[in-house]
Residue frames relative to the residue before (quaternion, step in Angstrom):
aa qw qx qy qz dx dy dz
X 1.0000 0.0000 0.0000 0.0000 0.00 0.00 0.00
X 0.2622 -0.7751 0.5696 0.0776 3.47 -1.02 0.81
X 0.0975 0.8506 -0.5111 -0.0765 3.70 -0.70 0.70
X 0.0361 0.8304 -0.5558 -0.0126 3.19 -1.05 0.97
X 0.3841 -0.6866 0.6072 -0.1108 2.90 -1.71 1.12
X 0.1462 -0.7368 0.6571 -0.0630 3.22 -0.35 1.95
X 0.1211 0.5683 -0.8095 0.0838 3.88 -1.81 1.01
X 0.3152 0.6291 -0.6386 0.3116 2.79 -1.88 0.68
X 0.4682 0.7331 -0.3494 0.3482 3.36 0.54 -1.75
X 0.4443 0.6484 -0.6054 0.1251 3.76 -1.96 0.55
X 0.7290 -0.3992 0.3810 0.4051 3.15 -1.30 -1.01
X 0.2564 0.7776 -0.5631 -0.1118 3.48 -0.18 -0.45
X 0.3464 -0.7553 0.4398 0.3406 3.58 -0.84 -0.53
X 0.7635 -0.4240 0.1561 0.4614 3.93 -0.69 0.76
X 0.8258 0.3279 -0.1816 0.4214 4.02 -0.38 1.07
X 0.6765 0.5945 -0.1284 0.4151 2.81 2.24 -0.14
X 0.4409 -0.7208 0.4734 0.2489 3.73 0.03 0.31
X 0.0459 0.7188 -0.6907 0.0649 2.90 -1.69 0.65
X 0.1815 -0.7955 0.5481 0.1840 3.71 -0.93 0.84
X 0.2849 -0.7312 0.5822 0.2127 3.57 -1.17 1.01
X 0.0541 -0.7521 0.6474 0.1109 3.73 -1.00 0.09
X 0.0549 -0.7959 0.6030 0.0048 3.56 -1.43 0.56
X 0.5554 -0.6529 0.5110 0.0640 3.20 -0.77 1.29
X 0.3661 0.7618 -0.5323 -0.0485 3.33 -1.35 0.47
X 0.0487 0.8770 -0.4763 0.0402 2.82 -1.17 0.38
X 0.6262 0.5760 -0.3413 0.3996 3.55 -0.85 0.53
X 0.8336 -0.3066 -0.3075 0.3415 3.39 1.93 0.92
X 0.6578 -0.6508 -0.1790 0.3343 3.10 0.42 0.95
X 0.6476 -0.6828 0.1718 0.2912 2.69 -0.75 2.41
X 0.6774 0.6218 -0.3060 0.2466 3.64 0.71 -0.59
X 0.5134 0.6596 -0.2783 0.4732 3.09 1.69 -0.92
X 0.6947 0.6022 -0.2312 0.3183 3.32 1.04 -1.19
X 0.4621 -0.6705 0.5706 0.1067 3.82 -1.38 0.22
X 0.1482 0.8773 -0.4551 -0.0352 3.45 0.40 0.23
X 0.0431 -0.7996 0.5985 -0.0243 3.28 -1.63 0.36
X 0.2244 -0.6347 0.6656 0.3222 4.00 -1.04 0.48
X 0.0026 0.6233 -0.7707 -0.1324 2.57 -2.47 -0.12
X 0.1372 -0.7711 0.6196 -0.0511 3.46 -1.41 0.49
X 0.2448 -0.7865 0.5585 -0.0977 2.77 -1.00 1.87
X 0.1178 0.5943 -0.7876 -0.1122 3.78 -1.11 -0.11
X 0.8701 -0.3515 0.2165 0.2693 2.65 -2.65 0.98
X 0.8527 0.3359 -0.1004 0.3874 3.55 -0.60 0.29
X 0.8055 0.4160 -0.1036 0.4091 3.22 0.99 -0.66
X 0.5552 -0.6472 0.3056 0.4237 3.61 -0.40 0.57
X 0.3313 -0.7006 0.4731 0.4190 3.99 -0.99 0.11
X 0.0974 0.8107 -0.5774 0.0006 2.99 -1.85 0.88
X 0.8315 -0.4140 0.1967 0.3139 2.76 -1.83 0.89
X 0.1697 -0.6771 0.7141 0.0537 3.66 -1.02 1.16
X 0.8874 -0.1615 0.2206 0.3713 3.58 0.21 -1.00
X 0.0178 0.7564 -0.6498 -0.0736 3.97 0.05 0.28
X 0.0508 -0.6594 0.7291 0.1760 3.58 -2.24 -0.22
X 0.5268 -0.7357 0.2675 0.3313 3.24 -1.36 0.26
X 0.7091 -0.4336 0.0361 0.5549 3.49 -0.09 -0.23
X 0.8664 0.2386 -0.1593 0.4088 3.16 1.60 -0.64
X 0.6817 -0.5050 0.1362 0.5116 2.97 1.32 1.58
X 0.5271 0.7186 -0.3943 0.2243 3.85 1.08 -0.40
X 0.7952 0.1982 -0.0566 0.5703 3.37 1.42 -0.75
X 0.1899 0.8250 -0.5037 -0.1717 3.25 -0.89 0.46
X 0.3987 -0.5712 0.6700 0.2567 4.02 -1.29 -0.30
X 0.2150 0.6639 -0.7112 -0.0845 2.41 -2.32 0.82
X 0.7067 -0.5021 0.3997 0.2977 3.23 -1.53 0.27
X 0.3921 -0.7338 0.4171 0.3660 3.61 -0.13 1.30
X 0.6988 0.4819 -0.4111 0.3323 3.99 0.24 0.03
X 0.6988 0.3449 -0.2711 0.5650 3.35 1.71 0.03
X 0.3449 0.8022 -0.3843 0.2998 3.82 1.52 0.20
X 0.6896 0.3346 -0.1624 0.6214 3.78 -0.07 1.30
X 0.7258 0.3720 -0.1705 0.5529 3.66 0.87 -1.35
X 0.8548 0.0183 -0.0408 0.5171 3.32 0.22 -0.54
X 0.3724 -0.6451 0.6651 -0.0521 3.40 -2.09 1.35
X 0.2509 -0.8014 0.5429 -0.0054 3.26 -0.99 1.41
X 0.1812 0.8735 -0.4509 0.0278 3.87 -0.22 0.62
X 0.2586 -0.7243 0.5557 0.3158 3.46 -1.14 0.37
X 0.0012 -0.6156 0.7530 0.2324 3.36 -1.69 -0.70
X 0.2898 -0.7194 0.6277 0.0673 3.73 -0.30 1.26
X 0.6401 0.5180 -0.3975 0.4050 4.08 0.67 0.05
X 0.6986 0.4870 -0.1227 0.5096 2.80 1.46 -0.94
X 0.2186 -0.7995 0.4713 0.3015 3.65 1.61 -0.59
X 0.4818 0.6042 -0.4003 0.4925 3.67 1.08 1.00
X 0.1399 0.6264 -0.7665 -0.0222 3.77 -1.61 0.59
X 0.3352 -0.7627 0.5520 0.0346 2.80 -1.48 1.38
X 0.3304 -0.6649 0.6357 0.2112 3.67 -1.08 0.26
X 0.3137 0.7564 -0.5408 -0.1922 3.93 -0.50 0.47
X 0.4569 -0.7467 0.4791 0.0638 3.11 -0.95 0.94
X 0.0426 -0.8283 0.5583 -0.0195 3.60 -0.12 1.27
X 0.7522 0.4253 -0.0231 0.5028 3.61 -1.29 -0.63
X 0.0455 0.8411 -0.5278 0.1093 3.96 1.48 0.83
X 0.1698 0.7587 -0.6187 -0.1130 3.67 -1.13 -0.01
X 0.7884 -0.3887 0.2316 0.4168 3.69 -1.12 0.26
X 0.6635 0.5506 -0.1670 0.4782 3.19 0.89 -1.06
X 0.4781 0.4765 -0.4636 0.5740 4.13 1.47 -0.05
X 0.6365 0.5708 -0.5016 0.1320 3.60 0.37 -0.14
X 0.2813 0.7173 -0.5834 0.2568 3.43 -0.66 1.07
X 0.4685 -0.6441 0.4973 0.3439 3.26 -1.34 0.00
X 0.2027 -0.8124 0.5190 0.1720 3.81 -0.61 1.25
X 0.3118 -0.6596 0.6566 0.1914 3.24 -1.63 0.50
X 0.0202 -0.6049 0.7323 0.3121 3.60 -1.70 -0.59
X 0.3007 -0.6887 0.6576 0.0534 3.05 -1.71 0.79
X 0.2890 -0.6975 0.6373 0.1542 3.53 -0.96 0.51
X 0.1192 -0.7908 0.5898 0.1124 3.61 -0.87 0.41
X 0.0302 -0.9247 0.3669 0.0968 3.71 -0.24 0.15
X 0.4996 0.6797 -0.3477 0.4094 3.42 1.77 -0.38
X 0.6036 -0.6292 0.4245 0.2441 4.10 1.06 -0.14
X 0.7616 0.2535 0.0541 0.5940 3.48 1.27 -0.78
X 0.4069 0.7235 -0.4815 0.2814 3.68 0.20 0.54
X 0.5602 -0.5417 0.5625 0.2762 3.47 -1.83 -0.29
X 0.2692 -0.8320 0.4509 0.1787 3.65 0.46 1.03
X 0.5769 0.5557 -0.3193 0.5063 3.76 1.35 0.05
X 0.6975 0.5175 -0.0904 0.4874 3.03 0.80 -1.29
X 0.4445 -0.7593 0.4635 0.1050 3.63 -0.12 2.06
X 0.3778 0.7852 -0.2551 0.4192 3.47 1.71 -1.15
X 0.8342 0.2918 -0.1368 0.4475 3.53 0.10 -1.22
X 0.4838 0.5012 -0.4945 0.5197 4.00 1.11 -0.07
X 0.6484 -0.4918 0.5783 0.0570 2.38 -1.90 1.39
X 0.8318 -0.0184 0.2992 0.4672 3.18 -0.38 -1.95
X 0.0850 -0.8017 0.5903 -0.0412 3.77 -0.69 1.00
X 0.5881 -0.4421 0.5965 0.3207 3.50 -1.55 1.27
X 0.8056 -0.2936 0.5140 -0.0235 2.80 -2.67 -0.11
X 0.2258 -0.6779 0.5855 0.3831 3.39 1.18 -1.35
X 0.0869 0.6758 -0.7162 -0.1509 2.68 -2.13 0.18
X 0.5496 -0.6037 0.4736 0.3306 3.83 -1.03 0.45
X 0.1794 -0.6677 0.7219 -0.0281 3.04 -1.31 1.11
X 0.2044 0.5441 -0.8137 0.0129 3.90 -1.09 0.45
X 0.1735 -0.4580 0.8707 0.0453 2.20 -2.86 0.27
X 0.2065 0.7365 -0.6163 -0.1873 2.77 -1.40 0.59
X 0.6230 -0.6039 0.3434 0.3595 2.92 -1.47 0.66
C-alpha cells in the first residue's frame, strides 16, 4: 500500500503562487510515476501535470503550461507541484497520484495506482 499526503493548499489571490507538496510512503517512492489532478464540484478530474519516476520527463496540461513546474526529490519521497502566475480558474481541489505499473497514460487518472486526500486551492480574482 502506498500513502500519500498532499499540503500546501490556501488562499492566494490572482498572480500569485503557491507550492503543493506530497508525501509518500509505503513503497519505494522511486519506482513510482507521479502526477496531480484537480477537480471542482461537478466536473470530471483532470490532469494538471504528471513526472516520471526519475525526474527525466515531465507533462503538462496546456492551461497550466509556463505557470506551473512539477518536481521530485526521491530522498525525500516527495514531488511537488509549484504553481506560479495563479488565476481564478486554478480553483479546485488537487490530488497526487502515484503510478507504479511502468507503462501508463500520464493523463489518464485511469492508470494511478494510489491517490492523496486533496487539498483546496482558491484564487481570487
Amino acid at each position: 500500500q502506498v500513502q500519500l499526503v498532499e499540503s500546501g493548499g490556501g488562499l492566494v489571490q490572482a498572480g500569485g503562487s503557491l507550492r503543493l507538496s506530497c508525501a509518500a510512503s509505503g513503497r519505494t517512492f522511486s519506482n513510482s510515476n507521479m502526477g496531480w489532478f484537480r477537480q471542482v464540484p461537478g466536473k470530471e478530474r483532470e490532469f494538471v501535470a504528471a513526472i516520471t519516476w526519475s525526474g527525466s520527463s515531465t507533462y503538462y496540461a496546456d492551461s497550466v503550461k509556463g505557470r506551473f513546474t512539477i518536481s521530485r526529490d526521491n530522498a525525500k519521497n516527495t514531488v511537488y507541484l509549484q504553481m506560479n502566475s495563479l488565476k481564478p480558474e486554478d480553483t479546485a481541489v488537487y490530488y497526487c497520484a502515484a503510478e507504479y505499473g511502468g507503462s501508463y497514460d500520464y493523463a489518464n487518472q485511469y492508470d494511478y495506482d494510489y491517490w492523496g486526500q486533496g487539498t483546496q486551492v482558491t484564487v481570487s480574482s
